[in-house]
N, C-alpha and C positions, 0 to 999 in steps of 0.2 A: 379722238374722243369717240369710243365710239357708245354702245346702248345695252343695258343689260339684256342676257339670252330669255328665251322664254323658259317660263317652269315645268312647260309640258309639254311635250314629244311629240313632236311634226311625224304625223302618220299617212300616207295615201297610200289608199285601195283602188283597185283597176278590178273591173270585170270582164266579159269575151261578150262582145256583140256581133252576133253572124246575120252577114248581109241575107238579105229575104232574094230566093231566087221566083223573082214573079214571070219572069221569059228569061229564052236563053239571052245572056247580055253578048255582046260584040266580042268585048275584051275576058281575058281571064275573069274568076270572078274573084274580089276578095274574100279570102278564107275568113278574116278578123281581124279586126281594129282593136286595138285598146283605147278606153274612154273612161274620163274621172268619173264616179256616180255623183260628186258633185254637178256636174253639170248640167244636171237632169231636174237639181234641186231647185223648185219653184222658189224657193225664200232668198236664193245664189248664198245665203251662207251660212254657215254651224260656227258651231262654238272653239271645234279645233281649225276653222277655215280661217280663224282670227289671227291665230300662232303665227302661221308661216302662209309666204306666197307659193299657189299652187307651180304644176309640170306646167311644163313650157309647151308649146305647140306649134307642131311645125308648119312655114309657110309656102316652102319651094315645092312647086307639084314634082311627082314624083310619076315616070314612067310606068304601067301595069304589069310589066313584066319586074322591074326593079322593087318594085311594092311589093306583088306577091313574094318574092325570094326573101323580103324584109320579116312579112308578117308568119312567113314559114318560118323562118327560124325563130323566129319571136314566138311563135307556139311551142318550136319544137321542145326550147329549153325548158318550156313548163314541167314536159315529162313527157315520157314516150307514148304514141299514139296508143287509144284502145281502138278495138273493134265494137263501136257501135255508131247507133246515127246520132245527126249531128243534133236530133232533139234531147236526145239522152245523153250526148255527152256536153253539151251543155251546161245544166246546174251541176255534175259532178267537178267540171273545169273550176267554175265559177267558186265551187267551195274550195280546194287548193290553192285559191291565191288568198285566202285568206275570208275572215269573217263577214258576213254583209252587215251595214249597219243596222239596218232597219227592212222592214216586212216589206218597205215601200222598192227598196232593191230585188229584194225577192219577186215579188209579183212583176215588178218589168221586165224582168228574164224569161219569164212563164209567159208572158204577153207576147215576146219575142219572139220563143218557140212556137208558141199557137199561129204568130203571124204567117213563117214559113210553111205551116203545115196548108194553108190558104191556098196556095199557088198551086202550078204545075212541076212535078217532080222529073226531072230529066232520069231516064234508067241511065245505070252506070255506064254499059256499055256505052250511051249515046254521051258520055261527058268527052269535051272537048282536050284537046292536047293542047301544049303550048306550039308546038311546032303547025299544026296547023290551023293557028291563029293567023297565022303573017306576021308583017313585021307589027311592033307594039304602038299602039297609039297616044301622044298623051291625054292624062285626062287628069279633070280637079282633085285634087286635094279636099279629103274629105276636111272640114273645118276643125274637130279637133282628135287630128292626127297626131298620134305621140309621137315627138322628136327622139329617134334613140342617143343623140350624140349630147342631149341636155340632163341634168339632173333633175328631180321630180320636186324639189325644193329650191328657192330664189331668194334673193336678200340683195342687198346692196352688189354695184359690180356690172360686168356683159351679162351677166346671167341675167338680168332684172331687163334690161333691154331684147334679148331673145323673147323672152314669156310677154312683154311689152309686143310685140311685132307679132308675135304668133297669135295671141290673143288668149283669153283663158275663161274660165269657168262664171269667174266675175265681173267679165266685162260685160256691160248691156247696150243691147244694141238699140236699142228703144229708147226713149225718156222717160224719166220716175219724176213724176210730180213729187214736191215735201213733202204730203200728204201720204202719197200713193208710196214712197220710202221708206216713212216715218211706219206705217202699217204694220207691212210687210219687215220692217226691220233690217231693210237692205243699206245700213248706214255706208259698207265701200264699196257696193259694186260702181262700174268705171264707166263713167256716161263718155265711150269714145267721142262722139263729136263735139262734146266740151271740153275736152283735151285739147288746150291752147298754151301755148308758149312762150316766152320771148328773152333773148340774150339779156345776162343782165347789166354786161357793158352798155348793150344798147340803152337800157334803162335809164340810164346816166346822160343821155341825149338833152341837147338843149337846157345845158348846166342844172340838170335833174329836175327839170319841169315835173315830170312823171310824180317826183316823193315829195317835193317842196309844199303843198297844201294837199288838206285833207280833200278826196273825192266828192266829199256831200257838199261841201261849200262851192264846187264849178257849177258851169253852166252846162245844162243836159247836149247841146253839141260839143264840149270839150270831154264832157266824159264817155262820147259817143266815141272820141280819137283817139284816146286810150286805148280802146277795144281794140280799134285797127293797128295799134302797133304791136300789138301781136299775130300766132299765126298758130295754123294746127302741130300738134307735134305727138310723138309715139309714148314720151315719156319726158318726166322731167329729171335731171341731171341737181338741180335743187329746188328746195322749195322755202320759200321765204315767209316767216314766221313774225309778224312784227304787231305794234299797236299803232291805231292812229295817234291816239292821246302825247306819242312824243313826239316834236317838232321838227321836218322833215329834214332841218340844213342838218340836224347831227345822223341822218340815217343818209342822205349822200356824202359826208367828206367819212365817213366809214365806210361804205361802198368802194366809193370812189379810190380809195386807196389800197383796199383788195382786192379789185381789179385791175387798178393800175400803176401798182410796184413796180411789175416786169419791166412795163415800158419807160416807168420811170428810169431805171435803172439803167438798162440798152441806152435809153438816147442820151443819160448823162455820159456812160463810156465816151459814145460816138463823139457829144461836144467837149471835154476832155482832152480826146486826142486830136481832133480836127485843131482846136487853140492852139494847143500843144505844137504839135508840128509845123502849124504859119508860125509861129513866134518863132520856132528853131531856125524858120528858112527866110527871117528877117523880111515877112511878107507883111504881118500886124506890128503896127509900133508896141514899143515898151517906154512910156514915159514917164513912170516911178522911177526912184531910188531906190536899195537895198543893199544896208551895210551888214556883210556877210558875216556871223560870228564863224565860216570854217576858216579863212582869211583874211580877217579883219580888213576887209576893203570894202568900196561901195562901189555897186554894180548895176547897172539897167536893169530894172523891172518892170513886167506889163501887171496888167488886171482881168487877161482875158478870161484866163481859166478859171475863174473865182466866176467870171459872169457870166461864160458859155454855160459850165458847169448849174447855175442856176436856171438861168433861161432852159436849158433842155431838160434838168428835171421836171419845171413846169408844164412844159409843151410836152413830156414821153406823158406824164398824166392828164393832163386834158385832151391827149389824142387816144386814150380808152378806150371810147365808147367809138370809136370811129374804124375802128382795124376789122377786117372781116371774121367773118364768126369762123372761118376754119384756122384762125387763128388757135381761138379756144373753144371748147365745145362748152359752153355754159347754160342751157336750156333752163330755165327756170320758172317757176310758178312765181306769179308776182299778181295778189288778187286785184287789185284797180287795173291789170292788162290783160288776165285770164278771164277776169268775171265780166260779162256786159254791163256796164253799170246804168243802162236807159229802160231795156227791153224788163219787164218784170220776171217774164215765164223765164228768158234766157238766166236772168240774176237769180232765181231761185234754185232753177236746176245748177249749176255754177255753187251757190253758196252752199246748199245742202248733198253737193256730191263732191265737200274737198276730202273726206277721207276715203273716197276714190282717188283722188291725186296726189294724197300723199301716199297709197300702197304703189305706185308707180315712180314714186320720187328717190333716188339714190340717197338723198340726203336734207334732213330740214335743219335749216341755218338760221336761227332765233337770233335777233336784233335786241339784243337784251336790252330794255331802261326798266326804269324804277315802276312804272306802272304794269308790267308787263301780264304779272299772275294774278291781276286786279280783275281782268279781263276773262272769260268763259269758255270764248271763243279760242284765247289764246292756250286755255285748259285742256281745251278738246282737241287742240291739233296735237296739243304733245300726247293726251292720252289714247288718243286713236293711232298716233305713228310708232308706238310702242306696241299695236297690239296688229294691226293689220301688216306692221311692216319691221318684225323685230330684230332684220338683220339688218336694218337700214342704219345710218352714221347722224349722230344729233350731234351739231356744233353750234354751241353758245360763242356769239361775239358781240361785248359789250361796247355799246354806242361811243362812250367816251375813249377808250383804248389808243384808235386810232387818233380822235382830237389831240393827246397827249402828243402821239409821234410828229404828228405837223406842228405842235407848238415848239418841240424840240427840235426840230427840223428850221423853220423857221430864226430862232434864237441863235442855232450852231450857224447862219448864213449872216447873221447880223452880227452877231462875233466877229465873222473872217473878214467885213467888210470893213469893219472898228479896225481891227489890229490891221489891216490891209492898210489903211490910210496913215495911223499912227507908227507903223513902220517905214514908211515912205516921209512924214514928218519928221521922224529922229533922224534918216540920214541928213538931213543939216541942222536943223535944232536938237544934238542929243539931250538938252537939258529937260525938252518939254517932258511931262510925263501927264497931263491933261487929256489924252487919248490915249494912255495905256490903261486911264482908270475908267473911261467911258467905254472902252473894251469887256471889261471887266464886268461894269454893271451891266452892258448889253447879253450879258451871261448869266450873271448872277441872279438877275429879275426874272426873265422869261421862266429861268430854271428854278426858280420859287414856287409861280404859277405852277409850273408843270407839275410840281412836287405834290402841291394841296390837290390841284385834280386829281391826281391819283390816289392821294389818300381817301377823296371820298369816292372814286372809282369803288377802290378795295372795301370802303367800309361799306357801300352798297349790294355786297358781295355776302357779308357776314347778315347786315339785314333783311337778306332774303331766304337765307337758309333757316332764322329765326320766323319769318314769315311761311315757309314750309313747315314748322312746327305746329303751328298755329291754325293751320289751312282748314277752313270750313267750306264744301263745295257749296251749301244755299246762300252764300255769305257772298262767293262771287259775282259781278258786278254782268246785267246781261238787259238791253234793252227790250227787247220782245218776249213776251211770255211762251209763247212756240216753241223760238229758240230754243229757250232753256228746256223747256220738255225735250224737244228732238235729242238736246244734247245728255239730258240724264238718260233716257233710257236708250240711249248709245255705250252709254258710262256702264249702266245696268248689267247689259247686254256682255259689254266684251270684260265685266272686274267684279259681276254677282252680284255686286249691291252697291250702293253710293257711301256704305258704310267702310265697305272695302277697300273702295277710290281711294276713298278722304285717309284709311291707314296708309293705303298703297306709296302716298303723297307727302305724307308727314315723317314716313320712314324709309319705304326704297326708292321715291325718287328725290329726295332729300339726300341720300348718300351717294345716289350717283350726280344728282349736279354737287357735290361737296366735291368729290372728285372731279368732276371736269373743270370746273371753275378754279379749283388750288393749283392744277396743271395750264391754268390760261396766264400764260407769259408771254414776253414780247416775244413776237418772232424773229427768227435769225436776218428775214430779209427786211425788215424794219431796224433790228441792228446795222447794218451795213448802209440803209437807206441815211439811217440819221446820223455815220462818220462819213457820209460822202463829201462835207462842205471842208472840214477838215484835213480831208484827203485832198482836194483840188487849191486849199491854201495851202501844206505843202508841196504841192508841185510848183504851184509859183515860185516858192523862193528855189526849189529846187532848180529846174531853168533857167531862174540868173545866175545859180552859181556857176552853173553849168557854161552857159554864155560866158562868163567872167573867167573862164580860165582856170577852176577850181581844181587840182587833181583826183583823177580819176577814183583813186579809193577812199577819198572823203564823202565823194559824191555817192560811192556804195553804202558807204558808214551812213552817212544821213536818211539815203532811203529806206535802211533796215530798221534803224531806230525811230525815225521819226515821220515817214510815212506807215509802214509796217506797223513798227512795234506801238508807237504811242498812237498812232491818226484809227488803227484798224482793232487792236486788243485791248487797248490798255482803256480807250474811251467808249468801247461794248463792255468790258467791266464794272466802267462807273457810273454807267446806264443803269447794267444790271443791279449795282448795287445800290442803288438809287431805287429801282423797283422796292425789291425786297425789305430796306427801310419801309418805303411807302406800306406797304402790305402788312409788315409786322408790326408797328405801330398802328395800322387802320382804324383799329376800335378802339383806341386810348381817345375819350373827350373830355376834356378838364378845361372848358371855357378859353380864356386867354392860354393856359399855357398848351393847348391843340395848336393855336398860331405857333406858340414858340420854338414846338418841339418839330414844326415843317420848317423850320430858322435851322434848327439845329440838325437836321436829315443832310439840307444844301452844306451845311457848312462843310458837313465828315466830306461828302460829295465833294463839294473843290477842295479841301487838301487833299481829297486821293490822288484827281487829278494832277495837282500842285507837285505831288510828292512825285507820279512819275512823268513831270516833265524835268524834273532835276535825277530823277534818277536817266532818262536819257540823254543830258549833256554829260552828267560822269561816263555814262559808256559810250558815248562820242569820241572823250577823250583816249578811250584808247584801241582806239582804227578798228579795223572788221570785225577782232576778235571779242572787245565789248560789246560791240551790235550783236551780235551774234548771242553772246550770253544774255543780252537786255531781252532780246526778243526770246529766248526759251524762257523769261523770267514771266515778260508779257500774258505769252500763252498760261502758262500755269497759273497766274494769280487771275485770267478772265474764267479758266477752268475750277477754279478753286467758286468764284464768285456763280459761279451758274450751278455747282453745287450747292452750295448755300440755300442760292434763289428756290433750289428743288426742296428744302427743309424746313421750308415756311410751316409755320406750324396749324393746324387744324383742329376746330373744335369738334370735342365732340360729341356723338350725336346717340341716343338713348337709343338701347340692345329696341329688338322686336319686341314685340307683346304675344303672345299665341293666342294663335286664331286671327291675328289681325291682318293679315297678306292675306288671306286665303279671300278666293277667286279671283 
């Protein structure tokens, strides 16, 4: 998902500043630097500085003799040398590369040449050579040195970390009081030493101490340790976009399960196979029964893999927040870790320079709830990371999403443990059927719940986009009266007017979250996450059959259809198709029959199921070569259902007005 482009053309100008020769220096001298004229600019920013992030600047000192050969040819391409001197050919250089913006450029070029004219003039004859300089010495880097190997424009990516490292036109090296910012209009330049970071696995530390209450309710030495679990950093990798107003347990098991899928995953493999293989080498008992439909006999069964498989899902996720950061590189902006929350001066400088930290941030990742655009603050990050940072990546992920997958996660384990017992009961009571139906409800219930959550997931989706119609910026909710000053004429500043904002909001970002949000589907590793429990109860039966003397190509037959085809496609289909119910129905509310029609979503849901688990005992029966056709049938009908899920329908949303974008 990424951000729309800006409407107007990312431009930078370079002018030729020659070094002032006041005595002979040691080294060569340099001939010329290239330098942004932004950087000269007292206010650090214009109106096209807003577009795009400036050229990069480089930080590796560079040798004197390497430098001059650099800046030589860097001249040379401008155009072939004139014969004059270097005050006169100065502004003619200067006009070649293009227009100055202002009189204010003009006249420190003129300053520039008056400067040299100050000093002592070496005669020609007496200019030194390279050769007898001696060998070269190193020396500083002038601070902003153009990188030739960088482009002159950044956005999301390495590029964003280069210009981050090198430093730029907008970074300030000083601190800006709210005041002394608000002024001067410096809403992003980048207070480096408030540039603080921390992993956001880390975050998750101490079963998310960090997100679970709101910061104003601790005690001033708790929100003192905050601070300290963070650390300086160059830049952020994300930046995290949320409100306090929603309750922090749904902002860590959403966290908490986007960071830790992977491991989830790895250590369910790892306990999987570890079961797996004591069971094969008669190292773990097996003290179930399982009467085998490939053989009709009954044969030793254990319970390992059903319960390694759970255990290590559990433990690869709570061990997240603990794997070292070059694990993954996650650098994040997280305000209760980045912002001092005791120190006043430090919390001020901090709160009124995050759109310095978000033109440095790769990506802002919005925790979406229902209060979210209630918020000013929440206003201002998105409107300022569109304008300071337009090649940057916005990713909406809504709080509940994740809730859903661990309730279906969940359910699918409390399933396999029902039928896991009640298949172990029928090998001697076949009559019981008491635990085939508490199987059943252990399925049927959860996956109800799940249903309705989703439904009002998705319908909270349509009511925001209706609330994007509606958007009044005086209307948003903002405790300080400062605040909201700073932040309108921030708004002012980089969108013309508040009148502009408010169409900017109602109409193009209105269609571009309409588009991200109809493209916000389960993820593929959330599919795979939630047929794990299912995959690891077919392996059970599989390994007693195995144990039990099954032949060999039954035991192929079974794994293609009913690990593969049914455990891996057929039950990401009816996931999927479960979604897309939820979603297309979301806005239908008619009192009682809302309930009935989430009755009737589950129901289509289990006969899909139902239907192809009979459709793979018919291709059971007939050895590889029905497996084989089940599972291309699998595939096709989870591809056919992911197609679907992508035709969700969209409402929608009133043409432009003219005149109403502009600025």
């Amino acid at each position: 998902m990424g951000t729309a482009a800006s409407n107007q053309d990312e431009v930078q100008e370079y002018s030729v500043k020659v070094t002032p020769e006041l005595e002979a220096p040691p080294d060569p001298p340099v001939v010329a630097e290239l330098v942004s004229p932004e950087a000269t600019d007292l206010s650090g920013e214009s109106d096209s500085e807003e577009l795009a992030l400036e050229g990069a600047w480089c930080q590796t000192p560079m040798p004197p003799r390497q430098q001059f050969s650099k800046e030589s040819s860097a001249l040379r391409s401008l155009g072939p040398a004139k014969p004059q001197s270097e005050a006169s050919w100065l502004p003619s250089q200067s006009q070649t590369l293009g227009p100055v913006k202002g009189a204010s450029e003009a006249s420190w070029l003129q300053s520039e040449t008056q400067n040299q004219s100050l000093g002592p003039k070496r005669p020609p004859s007496e200019a030194p050579s390279l050769q007898s300089l001696g060998p070269p010495t190193p020396t500083k880097p002038h601070p902003l040195m153009f990188n030739y190997s960088l482009s002159t424009t950044s956005g999301s990516g390495t590029t964003l970390r280069d210009l981050v490292v090198g430093g730029s036109a907008h970074s300030s090296e000083r601190s800006l009081t709210k005041s002394e910012r608000h002024n001067s209009r410096r809403y992003s330049d980048v207070d480096k030493s408030m540039v603080r970071g921390i992993s956001l696995r880390r975050s998750l530390g101490g079963l998310g101490r960090l997100w679970r209450f709101d910061p104003s309710t601790w005690q001033p030495q708790q929100r003192g340790e905050l601070y300290a679990m963070s650390s300086p950093a160059m830049f952020f990798n994300i930046f995290i976009s949320h409100t306090w107003l929603t309750p922090g347990r749904w902002k860590i098991l959403s966290l908490w399960l986007q960071c830790g899928w992977p491991f989830a995953l790895a250590f369910w493999c790892m306990g999987v196979f570890t079961s797996f293989v004591l069971c094969a080498w008669d190292i773990l008992p097996m003290p179930l029964s399982y009467h085998s439909t490939l053989s009709s006999e009954t044969y030793p069964m254990g319970f390992w893999i059903v319960s390694c498989s759970t255990l290590s899902t559990f433990f690869g996720l709570m061990s997240a927040p603990y794997w070292p950061d070059r694990c993954c590189n996650d650098t994040c902006f997280i305000d209760v870790a980045s912002i001092h929350q005791v120190d006043q001066k430090l919390m001020e400088r901090g709160v009124y320079g995050i759109a310095g930290f978000l033109r440095i941030s790769q990506e802002l990742r919005i925790l979406f709830s229902g209060p979210y655009f209630s918020r000013l603050w929440c206003i201002f990050e998105i409107a300022a990371y569109k304008k300071v940072n337009p090649s940057g990546k916005i990713t909406f992920r809504p709080l509940l999403f994740e809730a859903v997958v661990v309730g279906l996660l969940l359910s699918a384990y409390c399933f396999c443990y029902i039928y896991l017992a009640w298949t172990a009961i029928d090998a001697f009571e076949p009559e019981t059927t008491a635990w085939a139906y508490t199987a059943f409800a252990s399925w049927f219930v959860p996956l109800t719940i799940a249903s309705y959550g989703l439904r009002m997931l998705f319908r909270s989706k349509y009511n925001l986009l209706q609330e994007l119609e509606e958007f009044d910026l005086d209307s948003v909710q903002c405790s300080k009266q400062f605040d909201r000053d700073f932040i309108h004429s921030a708004i002012v500043k980089w969108y013309g007017s508040k009148q502009a904002f408010t169409s900017y909001v109602r109409y193009g970002l209105k269609e571009e979250l309409a588009s991200t949000l109809f493209a916000a589907k389960l993820p593929y590793e959330y599919l795979l996450l939630i047929a794990t429990p299912t995959i690891s109860l077919c392996l059970e039966f599989l390994l007693a059959s195995w144990k039990g003397g099954v032949p060999l190509e039954h035991l192929v037959s079974y794994s293609v259809v009913v690990i593969l085809a049914l455990g891996v496609f057929w039950i990401a289909a009816a996931v999927m198709l479960m979604i897309y119910l939820c979603d297309y129905f979301a806005p239908c509310q008619w009192g009682l029959c809302d309930h009935i029609l989430t009755v009737i979503i589950i129901c289509l849901v289990t006969g899909f199921v139902s239907a192809g688990t009979q459709l793979a005992a018919y291709a059971f029966d007939f050895g590889v070569e029905g497996a084989v056709l089940y599972l291309c049938a699998s595939v096709v009908m989870a591809g056919s259902v992911k197609w679907l899920e992508g035709k969700t329908g969209r409402p929608s949303t009133p043409a432009r007005k003219p005149g109403e974008m502009a600025g």
